[in-house]
One Martini backbone bead per residue (centre of mass of N, CA, C, O) as a GRO file, in nm:
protein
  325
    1UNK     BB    1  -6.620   2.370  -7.400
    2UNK     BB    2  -6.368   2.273  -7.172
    3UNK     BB    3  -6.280   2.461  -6.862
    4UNK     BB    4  -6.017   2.557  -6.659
    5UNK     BB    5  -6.010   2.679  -6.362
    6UNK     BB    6  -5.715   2.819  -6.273
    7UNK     BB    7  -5.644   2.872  -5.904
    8UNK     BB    8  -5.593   2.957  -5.607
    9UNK     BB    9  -5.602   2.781  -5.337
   10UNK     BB   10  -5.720   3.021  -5.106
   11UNK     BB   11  -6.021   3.044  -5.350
   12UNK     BB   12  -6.102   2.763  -5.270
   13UNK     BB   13  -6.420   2.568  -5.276
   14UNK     BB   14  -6.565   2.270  -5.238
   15UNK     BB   15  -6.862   2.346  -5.241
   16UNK     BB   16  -6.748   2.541  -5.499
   17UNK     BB   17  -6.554   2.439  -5.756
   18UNK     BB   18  -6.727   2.621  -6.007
   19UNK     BB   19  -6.825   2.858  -5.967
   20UNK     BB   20  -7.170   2.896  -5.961
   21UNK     BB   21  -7.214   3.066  -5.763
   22UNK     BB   22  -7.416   3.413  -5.720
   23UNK     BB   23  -7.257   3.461  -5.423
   24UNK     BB   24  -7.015   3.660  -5.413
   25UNK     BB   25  -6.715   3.677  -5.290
   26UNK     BB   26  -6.463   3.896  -5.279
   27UNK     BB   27  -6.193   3.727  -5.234
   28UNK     BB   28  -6.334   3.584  -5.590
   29UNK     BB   29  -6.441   3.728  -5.791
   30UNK     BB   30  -6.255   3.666  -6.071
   31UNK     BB   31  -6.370   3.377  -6.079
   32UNK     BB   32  -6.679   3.422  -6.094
   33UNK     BB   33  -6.666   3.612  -6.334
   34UNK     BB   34  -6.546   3.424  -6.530
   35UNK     BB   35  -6.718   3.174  -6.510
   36UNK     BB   36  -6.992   3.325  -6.624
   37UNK     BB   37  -6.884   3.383  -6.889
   38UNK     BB   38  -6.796   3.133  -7.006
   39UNK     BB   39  -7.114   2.994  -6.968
   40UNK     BB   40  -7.244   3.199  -7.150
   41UNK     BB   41  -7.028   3.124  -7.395
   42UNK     BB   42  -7.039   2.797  -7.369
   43UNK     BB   43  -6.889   2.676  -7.105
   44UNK     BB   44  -6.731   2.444  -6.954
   45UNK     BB   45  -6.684   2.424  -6.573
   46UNK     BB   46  -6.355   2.336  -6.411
   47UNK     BB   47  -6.221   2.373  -6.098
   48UNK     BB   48  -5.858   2.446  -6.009
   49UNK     BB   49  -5.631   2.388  -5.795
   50UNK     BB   50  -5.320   2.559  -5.691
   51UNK     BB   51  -5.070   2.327  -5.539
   52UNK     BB   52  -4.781   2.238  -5.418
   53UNK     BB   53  -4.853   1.980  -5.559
   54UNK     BB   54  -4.861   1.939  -5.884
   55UNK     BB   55  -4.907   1.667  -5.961
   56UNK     BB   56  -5.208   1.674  -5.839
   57UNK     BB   57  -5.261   1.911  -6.034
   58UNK     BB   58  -5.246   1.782  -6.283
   59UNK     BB   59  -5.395   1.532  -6.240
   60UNK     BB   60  -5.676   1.738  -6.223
   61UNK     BB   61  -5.670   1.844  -6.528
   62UNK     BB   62  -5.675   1.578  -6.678
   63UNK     BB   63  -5.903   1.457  -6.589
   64UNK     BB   64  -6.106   1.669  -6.705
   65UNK     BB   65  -6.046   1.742  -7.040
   66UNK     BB   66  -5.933   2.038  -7.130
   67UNK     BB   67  -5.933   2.244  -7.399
   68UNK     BB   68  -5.864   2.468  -7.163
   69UNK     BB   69  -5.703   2.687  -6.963
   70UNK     BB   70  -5.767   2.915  -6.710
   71UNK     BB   71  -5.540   3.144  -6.566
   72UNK     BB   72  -5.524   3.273  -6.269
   73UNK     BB   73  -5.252   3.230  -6.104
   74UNK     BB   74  -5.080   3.411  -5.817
   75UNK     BB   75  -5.011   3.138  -5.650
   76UNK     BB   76  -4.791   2.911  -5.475
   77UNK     BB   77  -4.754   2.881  -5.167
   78UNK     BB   78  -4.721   3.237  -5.160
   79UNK     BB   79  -4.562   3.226  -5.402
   80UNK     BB   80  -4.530   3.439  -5.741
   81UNK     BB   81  -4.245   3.262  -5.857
   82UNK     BB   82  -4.455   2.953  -5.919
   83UNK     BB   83  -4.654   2.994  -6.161
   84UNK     BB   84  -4.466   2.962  -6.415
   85UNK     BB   85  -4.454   2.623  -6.366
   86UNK     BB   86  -4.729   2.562  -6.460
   87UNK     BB   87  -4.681   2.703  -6.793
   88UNK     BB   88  -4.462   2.536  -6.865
   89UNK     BB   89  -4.634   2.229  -6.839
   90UNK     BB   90  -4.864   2.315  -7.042
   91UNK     BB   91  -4.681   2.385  -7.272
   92UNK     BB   92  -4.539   2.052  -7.261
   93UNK     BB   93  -4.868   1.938  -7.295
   94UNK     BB   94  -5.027   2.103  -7.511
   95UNK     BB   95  -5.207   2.288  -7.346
   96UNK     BB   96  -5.383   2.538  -7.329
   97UNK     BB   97  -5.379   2.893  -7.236
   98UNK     BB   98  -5.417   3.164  -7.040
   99UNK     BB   99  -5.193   3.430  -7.085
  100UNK     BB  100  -4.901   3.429  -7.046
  101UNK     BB  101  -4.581   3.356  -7.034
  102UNK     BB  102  -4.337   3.286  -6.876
  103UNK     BB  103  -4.092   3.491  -7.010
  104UNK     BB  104  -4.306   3.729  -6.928
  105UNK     BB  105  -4.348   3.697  -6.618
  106UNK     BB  106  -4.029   3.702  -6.560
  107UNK     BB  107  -3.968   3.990  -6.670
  108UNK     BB  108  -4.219   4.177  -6.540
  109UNK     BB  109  -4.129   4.094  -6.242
  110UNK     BB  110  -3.896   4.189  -6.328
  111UNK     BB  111  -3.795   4.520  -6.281
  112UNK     BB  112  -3.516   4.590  -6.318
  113UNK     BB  113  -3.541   4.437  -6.639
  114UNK     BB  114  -3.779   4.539  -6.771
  115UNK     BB  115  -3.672   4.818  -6.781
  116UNK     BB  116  -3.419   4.722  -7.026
  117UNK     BB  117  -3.600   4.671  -7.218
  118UNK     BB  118  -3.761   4.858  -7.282
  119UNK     BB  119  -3.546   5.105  -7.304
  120UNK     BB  120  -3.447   4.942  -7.530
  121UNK     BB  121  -3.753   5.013  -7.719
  122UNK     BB  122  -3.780   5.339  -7.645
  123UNK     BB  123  -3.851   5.393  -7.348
  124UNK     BB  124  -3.906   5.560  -7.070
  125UNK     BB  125  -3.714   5.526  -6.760
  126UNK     BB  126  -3.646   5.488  -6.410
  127UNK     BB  127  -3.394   5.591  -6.236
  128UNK     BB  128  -3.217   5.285  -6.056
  129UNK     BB  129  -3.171   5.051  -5.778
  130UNK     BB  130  -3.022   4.755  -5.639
  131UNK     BB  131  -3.091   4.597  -5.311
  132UNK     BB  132  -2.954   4.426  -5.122
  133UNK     BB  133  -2.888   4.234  -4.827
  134UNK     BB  134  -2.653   4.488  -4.741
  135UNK     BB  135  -2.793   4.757  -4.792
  136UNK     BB  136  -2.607   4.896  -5.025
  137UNK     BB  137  -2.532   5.245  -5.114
  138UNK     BB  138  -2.513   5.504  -5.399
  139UNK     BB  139  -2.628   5.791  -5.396
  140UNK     BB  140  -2.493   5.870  -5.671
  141UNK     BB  141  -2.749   5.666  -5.830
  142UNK     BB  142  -2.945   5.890  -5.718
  143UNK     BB  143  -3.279   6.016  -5.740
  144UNK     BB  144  -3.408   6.245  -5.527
  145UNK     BB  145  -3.657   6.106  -5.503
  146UNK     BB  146  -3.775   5.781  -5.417
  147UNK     BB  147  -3.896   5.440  -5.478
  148UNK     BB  148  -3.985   5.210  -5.298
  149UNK     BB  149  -3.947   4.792  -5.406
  150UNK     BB  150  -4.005   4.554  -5.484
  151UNK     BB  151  -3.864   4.361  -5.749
  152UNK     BB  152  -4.028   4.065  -5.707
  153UNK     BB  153  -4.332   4.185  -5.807
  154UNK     BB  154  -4.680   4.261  -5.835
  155UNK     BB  155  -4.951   4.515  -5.794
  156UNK     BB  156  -4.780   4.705  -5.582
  157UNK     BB  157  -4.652   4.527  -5.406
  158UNK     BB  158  -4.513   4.683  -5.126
  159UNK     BB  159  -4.636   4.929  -5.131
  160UNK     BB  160  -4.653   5.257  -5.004
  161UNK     BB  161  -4.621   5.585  -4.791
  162UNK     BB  162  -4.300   5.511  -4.727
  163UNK     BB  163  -4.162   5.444  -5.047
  164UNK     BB  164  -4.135   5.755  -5.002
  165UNK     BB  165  -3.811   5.923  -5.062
  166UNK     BB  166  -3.556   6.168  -5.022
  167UNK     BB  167  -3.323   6.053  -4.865
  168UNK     BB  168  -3.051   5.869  -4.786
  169UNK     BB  169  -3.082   5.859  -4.480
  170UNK     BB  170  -3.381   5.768  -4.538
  171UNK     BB  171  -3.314   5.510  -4.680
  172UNK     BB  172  -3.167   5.381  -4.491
  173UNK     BB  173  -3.401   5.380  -4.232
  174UNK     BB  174  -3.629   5.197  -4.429
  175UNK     BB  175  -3.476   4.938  -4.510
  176UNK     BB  176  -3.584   4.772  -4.250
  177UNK     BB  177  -3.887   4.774  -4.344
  178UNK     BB  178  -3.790   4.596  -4.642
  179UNK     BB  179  -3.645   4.318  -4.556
  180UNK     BB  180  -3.869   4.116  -4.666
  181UNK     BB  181  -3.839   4.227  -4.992
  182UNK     BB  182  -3.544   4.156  -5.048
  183UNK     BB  183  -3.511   4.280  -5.315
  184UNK     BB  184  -3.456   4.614  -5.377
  185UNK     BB  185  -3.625   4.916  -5.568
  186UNK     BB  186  -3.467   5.274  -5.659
  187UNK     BB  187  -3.647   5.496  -5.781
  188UNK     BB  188  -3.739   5.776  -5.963
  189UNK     BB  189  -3.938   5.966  -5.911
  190UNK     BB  190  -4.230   6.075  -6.075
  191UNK     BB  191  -4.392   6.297  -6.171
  192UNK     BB  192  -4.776   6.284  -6.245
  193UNK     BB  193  -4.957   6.087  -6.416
  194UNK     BB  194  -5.163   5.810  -6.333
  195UNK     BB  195  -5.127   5.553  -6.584
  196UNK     BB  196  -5.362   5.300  -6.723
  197UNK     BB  197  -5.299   5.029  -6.981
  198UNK     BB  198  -5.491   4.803  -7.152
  199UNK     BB  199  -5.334   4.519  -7.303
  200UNK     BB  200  -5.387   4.309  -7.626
  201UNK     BB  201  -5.236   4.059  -7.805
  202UNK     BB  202  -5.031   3.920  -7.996
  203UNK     BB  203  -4.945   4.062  -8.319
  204UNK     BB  204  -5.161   4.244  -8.201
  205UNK     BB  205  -5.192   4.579  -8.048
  206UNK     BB  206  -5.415   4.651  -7.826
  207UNK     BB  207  -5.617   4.901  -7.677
  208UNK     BB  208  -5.876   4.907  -7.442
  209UNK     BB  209  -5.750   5.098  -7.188
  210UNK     BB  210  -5.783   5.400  -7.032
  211UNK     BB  211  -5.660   5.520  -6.736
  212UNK     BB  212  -5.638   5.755  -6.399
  213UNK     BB  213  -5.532   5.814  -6.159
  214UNK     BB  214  -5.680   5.988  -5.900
  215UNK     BB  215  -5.503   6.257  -5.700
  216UNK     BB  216  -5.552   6.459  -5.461
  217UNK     BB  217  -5.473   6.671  -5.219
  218UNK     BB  218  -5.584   6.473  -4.989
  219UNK     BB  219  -5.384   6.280  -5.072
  220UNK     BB  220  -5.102   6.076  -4.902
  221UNK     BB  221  -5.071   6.007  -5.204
  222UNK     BB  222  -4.896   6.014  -5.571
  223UNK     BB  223  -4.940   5.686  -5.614
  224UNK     BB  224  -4.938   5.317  -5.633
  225UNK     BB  225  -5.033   5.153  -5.423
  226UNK     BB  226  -5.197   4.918  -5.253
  227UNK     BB  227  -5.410   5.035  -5.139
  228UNK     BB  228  -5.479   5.250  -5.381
  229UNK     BB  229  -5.598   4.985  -5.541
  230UNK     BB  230  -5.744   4.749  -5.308
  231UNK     BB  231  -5.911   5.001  -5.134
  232UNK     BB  232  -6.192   5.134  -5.144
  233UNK     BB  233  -6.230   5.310  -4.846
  234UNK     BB  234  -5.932   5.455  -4.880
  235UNK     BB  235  -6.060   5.599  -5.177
  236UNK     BB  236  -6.288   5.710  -5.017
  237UNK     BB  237  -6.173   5.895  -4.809
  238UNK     BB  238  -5.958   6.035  -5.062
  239UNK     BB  239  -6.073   6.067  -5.329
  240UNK     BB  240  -5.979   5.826  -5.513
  241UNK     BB  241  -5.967   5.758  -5.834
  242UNK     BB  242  -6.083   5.620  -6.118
  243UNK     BB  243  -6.050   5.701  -6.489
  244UNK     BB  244  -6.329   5.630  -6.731
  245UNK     BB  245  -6.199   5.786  -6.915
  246UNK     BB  246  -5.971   5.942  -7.010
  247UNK     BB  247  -5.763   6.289  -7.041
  248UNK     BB  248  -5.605   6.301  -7.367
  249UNK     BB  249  -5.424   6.441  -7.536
  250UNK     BB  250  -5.397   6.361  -7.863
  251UNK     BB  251  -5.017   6.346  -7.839
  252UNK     BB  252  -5.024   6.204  -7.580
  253UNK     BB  253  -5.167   5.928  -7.666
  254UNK     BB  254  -5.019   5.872  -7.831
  255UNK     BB  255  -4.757   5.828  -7.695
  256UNK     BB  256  -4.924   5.605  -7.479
  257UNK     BB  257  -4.950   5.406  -7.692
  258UNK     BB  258  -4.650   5.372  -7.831
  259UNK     BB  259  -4.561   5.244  -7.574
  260UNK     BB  260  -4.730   5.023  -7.469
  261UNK     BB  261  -4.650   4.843  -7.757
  262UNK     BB  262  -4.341   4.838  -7.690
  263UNK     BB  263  -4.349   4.699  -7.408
  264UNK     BB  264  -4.499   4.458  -7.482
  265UNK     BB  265  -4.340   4.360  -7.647
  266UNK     BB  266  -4.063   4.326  -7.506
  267UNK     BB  267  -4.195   4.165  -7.280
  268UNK     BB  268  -4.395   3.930  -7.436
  269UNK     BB  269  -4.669   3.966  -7.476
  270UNK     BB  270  -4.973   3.716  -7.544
  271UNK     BB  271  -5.240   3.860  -7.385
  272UNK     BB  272  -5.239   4.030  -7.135
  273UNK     BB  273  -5.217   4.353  -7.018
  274UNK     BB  274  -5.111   4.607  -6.760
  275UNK     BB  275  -4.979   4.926  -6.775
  276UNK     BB  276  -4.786   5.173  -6.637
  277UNK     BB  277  -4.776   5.554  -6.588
  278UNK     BB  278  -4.607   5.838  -6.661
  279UNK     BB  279  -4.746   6.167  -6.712
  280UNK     BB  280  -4.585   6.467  -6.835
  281UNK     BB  281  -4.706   6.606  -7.081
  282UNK     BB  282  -4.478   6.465  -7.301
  283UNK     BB  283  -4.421   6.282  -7.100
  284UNK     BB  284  -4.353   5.920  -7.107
  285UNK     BB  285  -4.308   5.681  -6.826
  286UNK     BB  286  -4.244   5.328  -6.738
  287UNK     BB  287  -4.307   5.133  -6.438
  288UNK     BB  288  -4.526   4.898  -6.478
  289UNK     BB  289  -4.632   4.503  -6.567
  290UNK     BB  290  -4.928   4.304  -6.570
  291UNK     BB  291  -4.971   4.021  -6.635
  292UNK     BB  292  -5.230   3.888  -6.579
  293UNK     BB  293  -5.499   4.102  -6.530
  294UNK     BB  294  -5.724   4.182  -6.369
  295UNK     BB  295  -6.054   3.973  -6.380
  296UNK     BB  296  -6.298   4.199  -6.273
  297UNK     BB  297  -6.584   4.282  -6.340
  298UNK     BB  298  -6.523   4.568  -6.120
  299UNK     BB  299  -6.298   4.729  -6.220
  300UNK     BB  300  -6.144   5.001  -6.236
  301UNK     BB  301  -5.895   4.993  -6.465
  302UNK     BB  302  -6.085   4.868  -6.662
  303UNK     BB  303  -6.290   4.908  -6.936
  304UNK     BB  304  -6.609   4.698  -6.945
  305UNK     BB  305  -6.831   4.886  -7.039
  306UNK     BB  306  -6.728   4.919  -7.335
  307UNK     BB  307  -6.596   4.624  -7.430
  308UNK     BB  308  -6.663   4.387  -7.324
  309UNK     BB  309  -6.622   4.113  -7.082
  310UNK     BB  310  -6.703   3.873  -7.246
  311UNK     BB  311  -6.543   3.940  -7.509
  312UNK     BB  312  -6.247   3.956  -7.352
  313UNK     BB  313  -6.262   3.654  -7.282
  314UNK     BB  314  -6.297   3.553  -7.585
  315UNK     BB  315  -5.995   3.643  -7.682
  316UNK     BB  316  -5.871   3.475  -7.450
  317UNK     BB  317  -5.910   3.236  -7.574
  318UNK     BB  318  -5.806   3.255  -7.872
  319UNK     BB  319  -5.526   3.265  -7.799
  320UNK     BB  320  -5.507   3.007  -7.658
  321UNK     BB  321  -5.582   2.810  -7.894
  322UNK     BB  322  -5.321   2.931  -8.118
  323UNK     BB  323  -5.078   2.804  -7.947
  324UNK     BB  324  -5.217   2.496  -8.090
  325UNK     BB  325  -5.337   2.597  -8.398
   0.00000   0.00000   0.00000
């Protein structure tokens, strides 16, 4: 079968544009990782970027004549809220894809609604609220200390070291520096372990894989940070571990597996995705879902080398084919 592989245009590169070198460069491993999977599995693979321009995106991908699109595209032209344009379009020209639906995306990606959704599914989420961009907030609606975050990010974009605010004195005085991103949610910290769960599946949700960031006594952050996530030099500064498998007692691996399919379904995701939670004793409360997460075979927060990485994309193809078989 031939699939598209349709990737951010920032990581498309003319000289190989179907990502078939050998030579992976850092800032396109998941694109690279997926295409060998892709070619292993007996796929022919024709790389299209999404560019600004849609109608000749549009136009690259049909001239393709591709049996399926695979899906990496997580912005357009810097946006990260024009991805699901895409997804509406091929949907609507009836050609397979993999990853979220549009529905997905955008419920997930906003955070105080995922929140609301998830709640209503019988899941504890943190109490929070949005800020506009007139900067008004009532203490009395913040359980304090509080994480700062964009409303409307997702994979931790935004968050900080600084994200953590004791006071609303403090959350005053903060909110300045997260002008770029208003609005913003600003939630009860939740003390615990961050726990990664990815699960895929559509009218059944498998669980993949239960992950664990550890962060130490020396580490300046106990949440997961934008840095904290993808810089490997700053997690070995300081010790930040991913654990897989994680370490979790028996009733509480089910409550957090019981919640991952709650908020999954809830979510409408009908092909993978990451959910974090934070988890104490048998708290376990619901942060934010990642529809269409990392799928770099190295990455450290699904355990690809139990699941087996080919597998994993062989699913992901099976599923974007029955949306339309």
């Amino acid at each position: 079968m031939r699939a598209v592989l349709l990737v951010d245009d920032s990581v498309f590169e003319s000289s190989d544009p179907n990502f078939a070198k050998h030579q992976w460069p850092k800032y396109a491993a998941a694109e690279f990782c997926v295409s060998h999977a892709l070619r292993s599995l007996g796929h022919e693979v024709v790389g299209v970027p999404a560019t600004v321009d849609i109608t000749d995106t549009l136009k690259n991908i049909t001239a393709a004549k591709p049996d399926f699109v695979f899906n990496l595209v997580e912005e357009i032209g810097g946006n990260r809220q024009h991805d699901g344009l895409i997804v509406q379009i091929l949907g609507l020209m009836k050609i397979p894809f993999t990853g979220a639906s549009f529905d997905a995306l955008m419920i997930a990606r906003n955070k105080q609604l995922s929140k609301l959704v998830v709640a209503n599914a019988g899941v504890l989420v943190p109490k929070g609220v949005v800020i506009l961009k007139d900067l008004k907030f009532l203490a009395s609606d913040l359980t304090f200390p509080v994480i700062v975050k964009p409303a409307y990010t997702d994979g931790s974009e935004g968050i900080t070291s600084r994200s953590y605010v004791k006071t609303a004195a403090q959350l005053q005085r903060r909110l300045s520096e997260f002008r770029r991103w208003l609005p913003v949610i600003c939630e009860e910290y939740i003390p615990g372990r961050e726990i990664i769960v990815t699960a895929s599946g559509t009218k059944t949700v498998t669980i993949d894989s239960i992950c664990e960031m550890v962060f130490p006594e020396k580490a300046p952050v106990r949440f997961a940070t934008d840095q904290a996530k993808f810089d490997a030099k700053y997690r070995e500064r300081f010790g930040i571990v991913y654990q897989t498998p994680t370490r979790l007692h028996a009733p509480v691996k089910r409550i957090v597996v019981d919640a991952a399919r709650k908020a999954y379904r809830a979510l409408r995701i009908d092909s993978y995705a990451k959910l974090e939670f934070r988890v104490r004793d048998r708290k376990v409360v619901f942060i934010e879902a990642n529809p269409n997460s990392q799928m770099n075979r190295f990455a450290k927060s699904t355990d690809f080398s139990a699941i087996g990485y080919e597998n994993f994309v062989r699913k992901i193809v099976r599923m974007a084919l029955s949306r339309v078989h």
